[in-house]
C-alpha positions as CSV (number, residue, x, y, z in Angstrom):
1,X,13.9,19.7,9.8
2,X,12.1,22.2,11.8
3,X,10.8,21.1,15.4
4,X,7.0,22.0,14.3
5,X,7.4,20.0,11.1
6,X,8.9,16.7,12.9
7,X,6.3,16.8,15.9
8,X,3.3,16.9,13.0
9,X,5.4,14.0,11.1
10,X,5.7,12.1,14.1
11,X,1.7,12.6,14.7
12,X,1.2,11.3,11.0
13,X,3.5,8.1,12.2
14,X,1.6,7.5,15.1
15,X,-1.7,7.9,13.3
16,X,-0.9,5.8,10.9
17,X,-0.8,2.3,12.9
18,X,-2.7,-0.1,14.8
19,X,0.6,-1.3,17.0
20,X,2.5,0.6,18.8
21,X,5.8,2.2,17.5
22,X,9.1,2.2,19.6
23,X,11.3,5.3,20.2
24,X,13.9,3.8,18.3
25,X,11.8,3.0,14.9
26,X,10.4,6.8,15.5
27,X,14.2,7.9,15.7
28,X,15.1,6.1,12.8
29,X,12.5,7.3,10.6
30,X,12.7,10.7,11.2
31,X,16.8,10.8,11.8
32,X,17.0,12.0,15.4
33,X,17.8,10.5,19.0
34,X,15.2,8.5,20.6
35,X,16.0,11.4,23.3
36,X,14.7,14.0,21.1
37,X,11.4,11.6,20.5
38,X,10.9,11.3,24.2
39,X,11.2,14.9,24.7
40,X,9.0,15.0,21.3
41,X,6.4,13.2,22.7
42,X,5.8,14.6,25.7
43,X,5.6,18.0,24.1
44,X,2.6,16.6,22.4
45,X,0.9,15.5,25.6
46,X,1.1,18.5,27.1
47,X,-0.2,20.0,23.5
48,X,-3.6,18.2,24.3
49,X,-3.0,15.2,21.7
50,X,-3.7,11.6,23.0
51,X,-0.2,9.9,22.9
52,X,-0.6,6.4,24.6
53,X,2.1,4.1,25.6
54,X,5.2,4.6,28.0
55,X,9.1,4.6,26.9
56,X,10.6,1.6,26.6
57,X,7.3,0.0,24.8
58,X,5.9,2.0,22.4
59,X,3.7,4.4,21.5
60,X,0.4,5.1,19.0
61,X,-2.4,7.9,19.2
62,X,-6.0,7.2,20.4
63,X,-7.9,5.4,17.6
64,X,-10.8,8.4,18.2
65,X,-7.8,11.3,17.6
66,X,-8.4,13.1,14.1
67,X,-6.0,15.5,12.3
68,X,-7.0,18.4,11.0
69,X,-7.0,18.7,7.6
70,X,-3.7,18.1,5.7
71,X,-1.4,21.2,3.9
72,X,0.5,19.7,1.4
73,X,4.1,21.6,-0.2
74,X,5.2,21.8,-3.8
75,X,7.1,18.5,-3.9
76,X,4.0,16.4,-1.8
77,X,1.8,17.8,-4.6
78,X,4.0,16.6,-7.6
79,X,4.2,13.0,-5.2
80,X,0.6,12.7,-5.6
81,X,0.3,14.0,-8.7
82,X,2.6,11.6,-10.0
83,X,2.0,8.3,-8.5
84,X,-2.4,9.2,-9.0
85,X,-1.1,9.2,-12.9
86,X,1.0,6.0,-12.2
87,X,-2.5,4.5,-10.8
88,X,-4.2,5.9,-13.9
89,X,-2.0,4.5,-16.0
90,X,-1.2,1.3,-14.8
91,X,-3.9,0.3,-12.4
92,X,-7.4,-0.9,-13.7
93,X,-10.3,1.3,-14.7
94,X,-11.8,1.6,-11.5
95,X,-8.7,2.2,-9.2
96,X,-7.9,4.7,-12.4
97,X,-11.1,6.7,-11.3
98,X,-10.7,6.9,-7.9
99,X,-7.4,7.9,-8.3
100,X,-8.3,10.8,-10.3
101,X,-11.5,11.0,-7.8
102,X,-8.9,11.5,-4.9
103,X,-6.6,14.1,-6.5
104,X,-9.4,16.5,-7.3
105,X,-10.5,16.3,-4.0
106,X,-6.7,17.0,-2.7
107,X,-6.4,20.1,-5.7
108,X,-9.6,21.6,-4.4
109,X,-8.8,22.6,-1.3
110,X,-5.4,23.5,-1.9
111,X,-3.9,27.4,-2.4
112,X,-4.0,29.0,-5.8
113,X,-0.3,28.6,-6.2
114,X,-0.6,24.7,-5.8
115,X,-4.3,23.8,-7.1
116,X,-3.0,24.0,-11.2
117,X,0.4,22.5,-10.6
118,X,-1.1,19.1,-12.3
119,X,-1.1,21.4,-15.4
120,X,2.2,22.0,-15.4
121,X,3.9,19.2,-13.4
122,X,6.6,17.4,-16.3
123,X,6.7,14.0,-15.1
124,X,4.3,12.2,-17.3
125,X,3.8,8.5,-17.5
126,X,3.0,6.8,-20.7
127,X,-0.3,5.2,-21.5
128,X,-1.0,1.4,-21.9
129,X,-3.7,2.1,-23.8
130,X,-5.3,-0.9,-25.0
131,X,-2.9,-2.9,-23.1
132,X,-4.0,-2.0,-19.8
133,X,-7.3,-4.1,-20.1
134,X,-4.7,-7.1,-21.3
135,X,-2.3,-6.7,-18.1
136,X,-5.1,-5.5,-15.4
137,X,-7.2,-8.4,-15.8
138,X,-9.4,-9.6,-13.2
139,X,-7.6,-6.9,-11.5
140,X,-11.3,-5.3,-9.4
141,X,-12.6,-8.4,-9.2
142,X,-9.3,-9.9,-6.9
143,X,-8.8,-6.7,-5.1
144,X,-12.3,-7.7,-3.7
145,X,-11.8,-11.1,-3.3
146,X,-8.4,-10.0,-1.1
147,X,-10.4,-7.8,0.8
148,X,-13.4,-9.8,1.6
149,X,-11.1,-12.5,2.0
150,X,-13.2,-15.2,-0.4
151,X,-11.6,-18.1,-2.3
152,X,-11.1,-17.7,-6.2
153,X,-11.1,-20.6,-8.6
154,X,-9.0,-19.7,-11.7
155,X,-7.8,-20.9,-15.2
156,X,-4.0,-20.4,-15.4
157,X,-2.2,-20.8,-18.7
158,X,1.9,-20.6,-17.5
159,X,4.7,-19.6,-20.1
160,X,5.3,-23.0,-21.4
161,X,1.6,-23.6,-22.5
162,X,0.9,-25.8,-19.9
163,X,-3.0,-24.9,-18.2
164,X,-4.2,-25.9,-14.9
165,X,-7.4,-25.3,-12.9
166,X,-6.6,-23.9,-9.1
167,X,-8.8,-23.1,-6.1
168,X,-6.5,-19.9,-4.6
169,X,-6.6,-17.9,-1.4
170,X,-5.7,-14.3,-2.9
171,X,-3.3,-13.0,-0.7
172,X,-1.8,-9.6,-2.1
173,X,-1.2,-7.8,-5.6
174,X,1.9,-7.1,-6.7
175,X,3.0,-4.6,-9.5
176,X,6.5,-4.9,-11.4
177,X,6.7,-2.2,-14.1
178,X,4.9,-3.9,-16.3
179,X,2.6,-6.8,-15.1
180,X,0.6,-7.3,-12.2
181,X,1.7,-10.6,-10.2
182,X,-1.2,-12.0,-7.7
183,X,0.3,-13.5,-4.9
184,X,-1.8,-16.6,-3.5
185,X,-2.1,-19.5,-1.7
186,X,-2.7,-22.4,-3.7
187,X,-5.0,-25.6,-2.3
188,X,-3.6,-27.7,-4.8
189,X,0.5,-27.4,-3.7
190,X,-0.2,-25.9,-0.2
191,X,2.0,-23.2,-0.9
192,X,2.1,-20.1,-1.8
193,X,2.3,-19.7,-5.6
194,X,2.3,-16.3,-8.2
195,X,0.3,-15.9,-10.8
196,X,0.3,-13.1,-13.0
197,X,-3.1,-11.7,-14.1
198,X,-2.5,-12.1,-17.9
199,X,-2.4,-15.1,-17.9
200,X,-5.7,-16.0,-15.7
201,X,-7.7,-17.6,-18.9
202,X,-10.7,-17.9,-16.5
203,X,-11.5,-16.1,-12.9
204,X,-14.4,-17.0,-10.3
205,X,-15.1,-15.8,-6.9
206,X,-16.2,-18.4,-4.7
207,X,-18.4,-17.8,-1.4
208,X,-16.2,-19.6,0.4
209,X,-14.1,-17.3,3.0
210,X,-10.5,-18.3,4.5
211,X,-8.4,-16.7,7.2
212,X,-5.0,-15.7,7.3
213,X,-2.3,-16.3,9.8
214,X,1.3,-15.9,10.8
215,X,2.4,-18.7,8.2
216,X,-0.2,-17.3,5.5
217,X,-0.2,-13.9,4.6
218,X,1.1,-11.2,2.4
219,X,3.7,-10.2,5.0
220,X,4.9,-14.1,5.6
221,X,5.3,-14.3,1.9
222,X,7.2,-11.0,1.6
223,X,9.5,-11.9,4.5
224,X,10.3,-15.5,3.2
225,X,11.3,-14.1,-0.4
226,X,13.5,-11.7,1.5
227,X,15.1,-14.6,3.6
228,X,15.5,-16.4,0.5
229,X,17.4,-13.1,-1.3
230,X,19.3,-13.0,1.6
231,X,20.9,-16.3,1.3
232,X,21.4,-16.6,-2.1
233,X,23.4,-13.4,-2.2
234,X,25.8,-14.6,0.8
Protein backbone atom coordinates (compact mmCIF):
# COMPACT_ATOMS: atom_id res chain seq x y z
CA UNK A 1 0.00 0.00 0.00
CA UNK A 2 1.28 3.31 -0.92
CA UNK A 3 2.10 5.81 1.97
CA UNK A 4 -0.46 8.48 0.41
CA UNK A 5 -3.14 5.83 0.17
CA UNK A 6 -2.69 4.47 3.97
CA UNK A 7 -2.41 8.15 5.54
CA UNK A 8 -6.06 8.88 3.55
CA UNK A 9 -7.35 5.33 4.94
CA UNK A 10 -6.18 6.08 8.22
CA UNK A 11 -8.06 9.60 7.96
CA UNK A 12 -11.29 7.60 6.86
CA UNK A 13 -10.68 5.39 10.29
CA UNK A 14 -10.41 8.15 12.39
CA UNK A 15 -13.34 9.93 10.83
CA UNK A 16 -15.39 7.28 11.14
CA UNK A 17 -15.69 7.11 15.14
CA UNK A 18 -16.88 8.78 18.13
CA UNK A 19 -14.12 6.97 20.55
CA UNK A 20 -10.86 7.05 20.17
CA UNK A 21 -8.79 4.42 18.24
CA UNK A 22 -5.43 3.02 19.64
CA UNK A 23 -2.19 2.70 17.60
CA UNK A 24 -2.43 -0.95 17.81
CA UNK A 25 -6.22 -1.40 16.37
CA UNK A 26 -4.94 1.33 13.58
CA UNK A 27 -1.89 -1.10 13.03
CA UNK A 28 -3.89 -3.98 12.81
CA UNK A 29 -6.32 -2.71 10.39
CA UNK A 30 -4.22 -1.39 8.01
CA UNK A 31 -1.18 -4.22 8.50
CA UNK A 32 1.70 -2.08 9.64
CA UNK A 33 3.71 -1.26 13.01
CA UNK A 34 2.10 0.92 15.44
CA UNK A 35 5.52 2.73 14.72
CA UNK A 36 4.66 3.45 11.30
CA UNK A 37 1.10 4.87 12.66
CA UNK A 38 2.84 7.15 15.02
CA UNK A 39 5.09 8.36 12.52
CA UNK A 40 1.73 8.29 10.27
CA UNK A 41 0.04 10.43 12.47
CA UNK A 42 2.13 13.02 13.04
CA UNK A 43 2.68 13.44 9.29
CA UNK A 44 -0.93 14.43 9.35
CA UNK A 45 -0.55 17.01 11.99
CA UNK A 46 1.90 18.75 10.48
CA UNK A 47 -0.38 18.35 7.11
CA UNK A 48 -2.93 20.70 8.84
CA UNK A 49 -5.61 17.87 9.76
CA UNK A 50 -6.90 17.92 13.43
CA UNK A 51 -5.61 14.57 14.86
CA UNK A 52 -6.50 14.63 18.68
CA UNK A 53 -5.30 12.18 21.29
CA UNK A 54 -1.63 11.28 22.48
CA UNK A 55 0.13 7.67 21.95
CA UNK A 56 -0.51 5.35 24.27
CA UNK A 57 -4.48 6.33 24.38
CA UNK A 58 -5.83 6.88 21.29
CA UNK A 59 -6.66 8.86 18.74
CA UNK A 60 -9.94 10.29 16.54
CA UNK A 61 -10.23 13.60 14.29
CA UNK A 62 -12.10 16.76 15.33
CA UNK A 63 -15.91 16.12 15.07
CA UNK A 64 -15.88 19.71 12.81
CA UNK A 65 -12.97 18.11 10.31
CA UNK A 66 -14.57 17.31 6.74
CA UNK A 67 -13.01 15.28 3.90
CA UNK A 68 -13.08 16.38 0.78
CA UNK A 69 -14.97 14.65 -1.52
CA UNK A 70 -14.41 10.88 -1.98
CA UNK A 71 -12.51 9.15 -5.44
CA UNK A 72 -13.57 5.82 -5.61
CA UNK A 73 -11.33 2.90 -7.86
CA UNK A 74 -12.74 0.20 -10.15
CA UNK A 75 -13.26 -2.47 -7.39
CA UNK A 76 -14.93 0.32 -4.66
CA UNK A 77 -17.28 1.02 -7.54
CA UNK A 78 -18.36 -2.75 -8.18
CA UNK A 79 -18.45 -2.81 -3.84
CA UNK A 80 -21.11 -0.37 -4.07
CA UNK A 81 -22.56 -1.33 -6.87
CA UNK A 82 -23.09 -4.56 -5.66
CA UNK A 83 -24.12 -4.38 -2.11
CA UNK A 84 -26.81 -1.00 -3.38
CA UNK A 85 -28.35 -4.11 -5.61
CA UNK A 86 -28.12 -6.43 -2.44
CA UNK A 87 -30.16 -3.53 -0.65
CA UNK A 88 -32.46 -3.31 -3.65
CA UNK A 89 -33.10 -6.66 -3.65
CA UNK A 90 -33.35 -7.69 -0.31
CA UNK A 91 -34.11 -4.71 1.80
CA UNK A 92 -37.66 -3.10 1.84
CA UNK A 93 -39.00 -0.58 -0.68
CA UNK A 94 -37.81 2.35 0.88
CA UNK A 95 -34.24 1.37 1.85
CA UNK A 96 -34.52 -0.07 -2.00
CA UNK A 97 -34.87 3.65 -3.07
CA UNK A 98 -32.44 5.21 -1.22
CA UNK A 99 -30.13 2.83 -2.11
CA UNK A 100 -30.55 3.45 -5.69
CA UNK A 101 -30.94 7.27 -4.57
CA UNK A 102 -27.26 6.94 -3.13
CA UNK A 103 -25.52 5.23 -6.09
CA UNK A 104 -26.64 7.82 -8.54
CA UNK A 105 -25.48 10.32 -6.53
CA UNK A 106 -21.93 8.36 -6.23
CA UNK A 107 -22.02 7.55 -10.36
CA UNK A 108 -22.57 11.26 -11.07
CA UNK A 109 -19.66 12.62 -10.00
CA UNK A 110 -17.49 10.02 -10.94
CA UNK A 111 -14.99 9.87 -14.27
CA UNK A 112 -16.31 8.66 -17.59
CA UNK A 113 -14.42 5.46 -17.25
CA UNK A 114 -16.23 4.62 -13.94
CA UNK A 115 -19.80 6.39 -14.09
CA UNK A 116 -21.35 3.29 -16.65
CA UNK A 117 -19.59 0.52 -14.85
CA UNK A 118 -23.25 -0.39 -13.28
CA UNK A 119 -23.99 -1.29 -16.88
CA UNK A 120 -21.62 -3.66 -17.20
CA UNK A 121 -20.70 -4.85 -13.69
CA UNK A 122 -21.56 -9.06 -13.82
CA UNK A 123 -22.45 -9.63 -10.33
CA UNK A 124 -26.14 -9.60 -10.36
CA UNK A 125 -28.36 -10.62 -7.42
CA UNK A 126 -31.64 -12.29 -7.96
CA UNK A 127 -34.99 -10.68 -7.33
CA UNK A 128 -37.50 -11.60 -4.56
CA UNK A 129 -40.07 -10.31 -6.37
CA UNK A 130 -43.19 -10.72 -4.71
CA UNK A 131 -41.46 -12.26 -1.88
CA UNK A 132 -39.76 -9.33 -0.75
CA UNK A 133 -42.99 -7.65 0.70
CA UNK A 134 -43.56 -11.32 2.51
CA UNK A 135 -39.89 -11.32 4.20
CA UNK A 136 -39.41 -7.36 4.67
CA UNK A 137 -42.40 -6.85 6.62
CA UNK A 138 -42.78 -4.24 9.00
CA UNK A 139 -39.28 -3.81 7.98
CA UNK A 140 -39.55 0.72 7.69
CA UNK A 141 -41.82 0.79 10.25
CA UNK A 142 -39.08 -1.05 12.99
CA UNK A 143 -36.05 0.66 11.50
CA UNK A 144 -37.90 3.70 12.92
CA UNK A 145 -39.02 2.37 15.96
CA UNK A 146 -34.98 1.31 16.52
CA UNK A 147 -34.00 4.62 15.81
CA UNK A 148 -36.36 6.69 17.66
CA UNK A 149 -36.02 4.22 20.21
CA UNK A 150 -40.08 3.59 20.92
CA UNK A 151 -41.57 0.44 22.22
CA UNK A 152 -43.42 -1.93 19.62
CA UNK A 153 -46.32 -4.20 20.53
CA UNK A 154 -46.49 -7.15 18.13
CA UNK A 155 -48.37 -10.40 17.13
CA UNK A 156 -45.92 -13.22 16.78
CA UNK A 157 -46.95 -16.56 15.17
CA UNK A 158 -43.57 -19.01 16.01
CA UNK A 159 -42.93 -22.21 13.77
CA UNK A 160 -44.91 -24.56 15.76
CA UNK A 161 -48.19 -22.43 15.45
CA UNK A 162 -48.09 -21.26 18.72
CA UNK A 163 -49.13 -17.06 18.82
CA UNK A 164 -48.36 -14.67 21.54
CA UNK A 165 -48.89 -10.99 21.99
CA UNK A 166 -45.41 -9.06 23.15
CA UNK A 167 -44.55 -5.51 24.17
CA UNK A 168 -40.64 -5.40 22.61
CA UNK A 169 -37.86 -2.91 22.82
CA UNK A 170 -36.39 -3.18 19.09
CA UNK A 171 -32.98 -3.41 19.36
CA UNK A 172 -31.21 -4.22 15.86
CA UNK A 173 -32.10 -5.92 12.41
CA UNK A 174 -30.45 -8.64 11.35
CA UNK A 175 -30.28 -10.15 7.80
CA UNK A 176 -29.43 -14.00 7.06
CA UNK A 177 -29.62 -14.66 3.31
CA UNK A 178 -32.94 -15.00 3.29
CA UNK A 179 -35.06 -13.55 6.22
CA UNK A 180 -34.74 -10.67 8.30
CA UNK A 181 -34.46 -11.54 12.20
CA UNK A 182 -35.40 -8.42 14.59
CA UNK A 183 -33.45 -8.67 17.53
CA UNK A 184 -35.38 -7.31 20.77
CA UNK A 185 -35.89 -7.09 24.17
CA UNK A 186 -38.86 -8.71 25.32
CA UNK A 187 -41.04 -7.29 28.58
CA UNK A 188 -42.64 -10.37 28.86
CA UNK A 189 -39.32 -12.85 29.44
CA UNK A 190 -36.91 -9.96 30.29
CA UNK A 191 -34.66 -11.16 27.81
CA UNK A 192 -33.60 -10.66 24.81
CA UNK A 193 -35.58 -12.70 22.28
CA UNK A 194 -35.63 -12.90 17.97
CA UNK A 195 -38.25 -12.63 16.00
CA UNK A 196 -38.21 -12.78 12.49
CA UNK A 197 -40.38 -10.30 10.52
CA UNK A 198 -42.49 -12.94 8.62
CA UNK A 199 -43.85 -14.04 11.13
CA UNK A 200 -45.04 -10.62 12.92
CA UNK A 201 -49.04 -11.26 12.23
CA UNK A 202 -49.61 -7.77 13.78
CA UNK A 203 -46.98 -4.63 14.36
CA UNK A 204 -47.76 -1.35 16.51
CA UNK A 205 -45.54 1.46 17.44
CA UNK A 206 -46.15 2.59 20.82
CA UNK A 207 -45.23 6.21 22.18
CA UNK A 208 -43.54 4.92 24.76
CA UNK A 209 -39.57 5.42 24.53
CA UNK A 210 -36.82 3.10 26.45
CA UNK A 211 -33.11 3.51 26.80
CA UNK A 212 -30.38 1.23 26.24
CA UNK A 213 -27.51 0.21 28.29
CA UNK A 214 -24.40 -1.80 28.74
CA UNK A 215 -26.64 -5.04 29.51
CA UNK A 216 -29.30 -4.00 26.71
CA UNK A 217 -28.21 -3.37 23.43
CA UNK A 218 -27.41 -4.57 19.96
CA UNK A 219 -23.71 -4.89 20.89
CA UNK A 220 -24.42 -6.82 24.37
CA UNK A 221 -26.55 -9.14 22.43
CA UNK A 222 -23.96 -9.69 19.66
CA UNK A 223 -21.18 -10.18 22.26
CA UNK A 224 -23.24 -12.77 24.41
CA UNK A 225 -24.04 -14.93 21.18
CA UNK A 226 -20.32 -14.81 20.47
CA UNK A 227 -19.45 -15.94 24.12
CA UNK A 228 -21.95 -18.51 23.82
CA UNK A 229 -20.30 -19.84 20.21
CA UNK A 230 -17.27 -19.67 21.84
CA UNK A 231 -18.02 -22.23 24.48
CA UNK A 232 -19.95 -24.49 22.67
CA UNK A 233 -17.19 -25.06 20.11
CA UNK A 234 -14.47 -25.68 23.07
Amino acid sequence: MLRAERLFQLTTLLRNRRTVLTAKQLSDHLGVSERTIYRDIQSLSLSGVPVEGEAGVGYRLSRHYQLPPLMFDRHEVEALLLGARMVASWGDPEMGRHAKQSMQKILAVLPDNLRHHDENLPLLVPQINEAQHFYTAHSQALRSAIRERQRVEIDYQREDGEASTRTIESLGLIFWGKVWTLVAWCQLRNDYRTFRLDRIQYLRVLEDKFETSDNKSLNHYLKLMENQCGQNTN
